[in-house]
C-alpha positions, 0 to 999 in steps of 0.5 A: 121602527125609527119612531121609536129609536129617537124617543129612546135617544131623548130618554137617554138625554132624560135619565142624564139629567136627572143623574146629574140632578141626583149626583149634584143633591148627594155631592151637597151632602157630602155622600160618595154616592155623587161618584156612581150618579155622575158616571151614569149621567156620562154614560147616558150622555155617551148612549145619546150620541151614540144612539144618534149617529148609528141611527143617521148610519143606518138611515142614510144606509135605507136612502140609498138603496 
């Protein structure tokens, strides 16, 4: 189960990047879109970390019992 969870952890960092990569392609051309691109990049940033320590959490949680 937590083989899964830290493939789903690197997925965020993925779809970060390739937000930013959006975002800075529609920033080049002068589109409002950007905006919303590097707002979900953040988010996606923000659900890696997230993700990661609720996974340590939880791991150290199992250890201990």
């Amino acid at each position: 189960m937590m083989k899964y969870s830290k493939i789903f952890q690197y997925a965020y960092l993925v779809f970060a990047v390739l937000f930013i990569y959006d975002g800075i392609t529609k920033w080049g051309n002068g589109t409002n879109g950007a905006y919303i691109s590097l707002g979900l990049a953040a988010l996606a940033i923000f659900m890696y970390f997230f993700r990661r320590r609720f996974s340590d959490k939880f791991e150290k949680r199992d250890n201990s019992k």
